[in-house]
Structures are given as C-alpha cells and as structure tokens.
Rosetta silent file (secondary structure, phi, psi, omega in degrees, C-alpha in Angstrom):
SEQUENCE: XXXXXXXXXXXXXXXXXXXXXXXXXXXXXXXXXXXXXXXXXXXXXXXXXXXXXXXXXXXXXXXXXXXXXXXXXXXXXXXXXXXXX
SCORE:     score description
SCORE:     0.000 S_00000001
   1 L     0.000  -33.398 -179.787   27.851   66.741   94.483 S_00000001
   2 H   -64.736  -44.627  179.341   28.357   65.885   98.154 S_00000001
   3 H   -62.894  -36.702  177.001   28.029   69.498   99.141 S_00000001
   4 H   -67.054  -41.469 -179.989   24.774   69.837   97.238 S_00000001
   5 H   -65.878  -47.720 -179.614   23.316   66.692   98.811 S_00000001
   6 H   -56.735  -41.630 -174.799   24.475   67.900  102.275 S_00000001
   7 H   -70.091  -42.281  174.728   22.902   71.316  101.670 S_00000001
   8 H   -57.163  -54.850  178.771   19.516   69.679  100.596 S_00000001
   9 H   -54.489  -46.167  177.171   19.475   67.495  103.661 S_00000001
  10 H   -58.647  -44.082  179.103   20.165   70.412  105.838 S_00000001
  11 H   -65.250  -38.636  179.421   17.354   72.389  104.281 S_00000001
  12 H   -68.838  -44.049  176.191   14.852   69.528  104.708 S_00000001
  13 H   -58.356  -48.000 -175.636   15.879   69.020  108.469 S_00000001
  14 H   -69.957  -34.602  178.541   15.599   72.800  109.071 S_00000001
  15 H   -72.258  -43.032  176.973   12.271   73.006  107.241 S_00000001
  16 H   -56.502  -45.621 -175.355   10.869   69.976  109.105 S_00000001
  17 H   -68.347  -32.497  174.764   11.936   71.549  112.411 S_00000001
  18 H   -65.482  -34.302 -178.347   10.072   74.788  111.544 S_00000001
  19 H   -75.492  -18.556 -176.546    6.833   72.844  111.009 S_00000001
  20 L   -91.005   85.078  179.220    7.147   71.090  114.394 S_00000001
  21 L  -105.257  126.632  178.385    5.778   73.704  116.718 S_00000001
  22 L   -61.988  144.620  179.306    4.809   72.243  120.110 S_00000001
  23 L   -60.273  132.363 -176.488    1.202   72.373  121.178 S_00000001
  24 L   -69.669  161.100  175.305    0.847   75.503  123.389 S_00000001
  25 L   -60.662  167.641 -179.507    0.129   75.199  127.144 S_00000001
  26 H   -62.393  -42.493  175.622   -3.516   75.427  128.251 S_00000001
  27 H   -59.868  -53.037  177.676   -3.164   79.145  129.137 S_00000001
  28 H   -56.831  -41.303  177.404   -1.485   79.981  125.884 S_00000001
  29 H   -64.535  -31.563  175.736   -4.077   77.998  124.039 S_00000001
  30 H   -67.479  -43.403  178.495   -6.894   79.937  125.738 S_00000001
  31 H   -55.887  -50.485 -176.128   -5.184   83.188  124.681 S_00000001
  32 H   -59.290  -46.182 -178.706   -4.810   81.850  121.174 S_00000001
  33 H   -62.831  -36.698 -179.787   -8.455   80.790  120.934 S_00000001
  34 H   -77.386  -31.557  169.521   -9.725   84.174  122.074 S_00000001
  35 H   -58.448  -44.725 -179.543   -7.471   85.846  119.602 S_00000001
  36 H   -60.061  -33.149 -176.759   -8.836   83.644  116.895 S_00000001
  37 L   -77.020   -9.005  179.005  -12.361   84.646  118.098 S_00000001
  38 L    97.112    7.436  179.579  -11.480   88.340  117.572 S_00000001
  39 L   -76.722  145.213  177.315  -11.035   89.519  121.162 S_00000001
  40 L   -81.899  165.646  179.023   -8.752   92.459  121.944 S_00000001
  41 H   -48.597  -48.662 -173.047   -6.031   92.288  124.573 S_00000001
  42 H   -68.299  -35.268  175.501   -8.094   93.981  127.249 S_00000001
  43 H   -64.893  -41.085  179.061  -11.068   91.599  126.600 S_00000001
  44 H   -69.058  -37.904  177.040   -8.873   88.528  126.833 S_00000001
  45 H   -65.308  -43.240  176.465   -7.375   89.786  130.065 S_00000001
  46 H   -61.978  -40.866 -176.585  -10.761   90.417  131.569 S_00000001
  47 H   -70.185  -36.731 -174.433  -12.175   87.071  130.343 S_00000001
  48 H   -93.969   -8.902  178.905   -9.126   85.096  131.746 S_00000001
  49 L    71.529   35.728 -178.226   -8.725   87.170  134.917 S_00000001
  50 L  -128.844  169.673  176.708   -5.092   88.139  134.101 S_00000001
  51 L   -71.326  159.170  171.471   -3.329   91.463  133.351 S_00000001
  52 H   -67.487  -29.483  178.141   -3.019   92.911  129.850 S_00000001
  53 H   -67.139  -37.930  171.850    0.704   92.638  130.385 S_00000001
  54 H   -60.942  -41.575  179.037    0.310   88.874  130.903 S_00000001
  55 H   -65.819  -45.031 -179.772   -1.725   88.645  127.707 S_00000001
  56 H   -61.629  -39.532  176.379    0.945   90.619  125.772 S_00000001
  57 H   -61.861  -44.800  177.973    3.602   88.305  127.209 S_00000001
  58 H   -62.714  -43.833  178.410    1.726   85.212  126.103 S_00000001
  59 H   -58.864  -49.231 -179.760    1.222   86.782  122.564 S_00000001
  60 H   -55.593  -44.177 -178.683    4.959   87.584  122.297 S_00000001
  61 H   -65.192  -40.752  172.599    5.796   84.099  123.264 S_00000001
  62 H   -61.814  -43.618  171.070    3.319   82.642  120.788 S_00000001
  63 H   -52.842  -46.580 -178.820    4.602   84.880  118.037 S_00000001
  64 H   -63.848  -49.236 -173.681    8.126   83.646  118.670 S_00000001
  65 H   -62.147  -40.422 -178.357    7.103   80.027  118.860 S_00000001
  66 H   -86.982  -11.289 -178.534    5.108   80.115  115.619 S_00000001
  67 L    67.096   39.810 -178.040    7.622   82.459  113.911 S_00000001
  68 L  -120.742  155.363 -175.544    4.965   85.016  113.068 S_00000001
  69 L   -96.221  -17.551 -173.439    4.818   88.790  113.222 S_00000001
  70 L  -149.981  179.005 -178.657    1.106   89.438  114.145 S_00000001
  71 H   -67.127  -40.056  174.911   -2.158   88.072  115.323 S_00000001
  72 H   -60.265  -45.450  173.705   -3.523   87.235  111.908 S_00000001
  73 H   -66.623  -32.593  174.082   -0.486   85.168  111.042 S_00000001
  74 H   -60.736  -51.232 -174.801   -0.586   83.527  114.455 S_00000001
  75 H   -61.689  -42.357 -178.454   -4.164   82.370  114.004 S_00000001
  76 H   -66.941  -41.233  176.056   -3.467   81.066  110.545 S_00000001
  77 H   -60.703  -40.823 -178.401   -0.325   79.178  111.712 S_00000001
  78 H   -72.571  -37.667  176.444   -2.174   77.614  114.600 S_00000001
  79 H   -65.641  -42.580 -177.666   -5.093   76.555  112.377 S_00000001
  80 H   -61.139  -33.211  179.778   -2.661   74.984  109.819 S_00000001
  81 L   -95.179    9.386 -179.136   -1.080   72.943  112.635 S_00000001
  82 L    53.273   39.094  173.103   -4.567   72.034  114.145 S_00000001
  83 L   -87.005  -17.357  170.327   -3.602   73.649  117.477 S_00000001
  84 L  -135.158  153.864  179.354   -6.997   75.399  117.397 S_00000001
  85 L  -102.494    0.000    0.000  -10.253   74.429  115.727 S_00000001
C-alpha cells in the first residue's frame, strides 16, 4: 500500500510540475502572439527586426518549455495557461 500511495503522490507532483510553465519573456511572448496570429517565420522576423534563425530559436525554446511538438499545440498550450489572450 505504501508503494501505491508514493506512486500516486509522485504522479501528482510530476503532473503539477508539467502544468506550471513560467510566463515567457517579453520577446518570446511577442513571437508567441505573432504565431497565434498566423504569421510565418519570415513575417515574424521582419516584424520584430530579428533574423529568421532567432525566431526559430525562440520557437524551439517555446516548444521545449511547453512540451509541445508544433505551432498549433504551442498556441493551444499558451492559451490554456493564459499566457496569451
């Protein structure tokens, strides 16, 4: 019984940790908002005055932070956490 209770506690702690994604920095939030608005990488780069490589780097970091594989999942995860409106 103790092992089962310990396993359940570990799952709850792990799950809670997955939900707690820190709010992105101002630059990453800008990238995230433009992705949510449907902008392509080149458009985001031009709008923010940064390189496409920088946009790609921000996106990779955001994918990792939110634990998602693509832009659509990223936008959904950010909306669910109220990181974008």
């Amino acid at each position: 019984m103790v092992r089962t209770d310990d396993a359940r506690l570990e799952q709850r702690v792990h799950h809670r940790g997955m939900d707690e994604v820190p709010v992105p920095s101002s630059r990453k939030r800008e990238v995230l908002e433009l992705v949510a608005a449907g902008y392509a990488t080149k458009q985001i780069a031009a709008r923010l005055g940064i390189s496409t490589a920088a946009v790609d780097k921000h996106l990779r970091q955001l994918f990792r932070r939110y634990g998602v594989p693509n832009r659509a999942a990223l936008v959904g995860a950010a909306y669910r956490r109220a990181h974008i409106a």
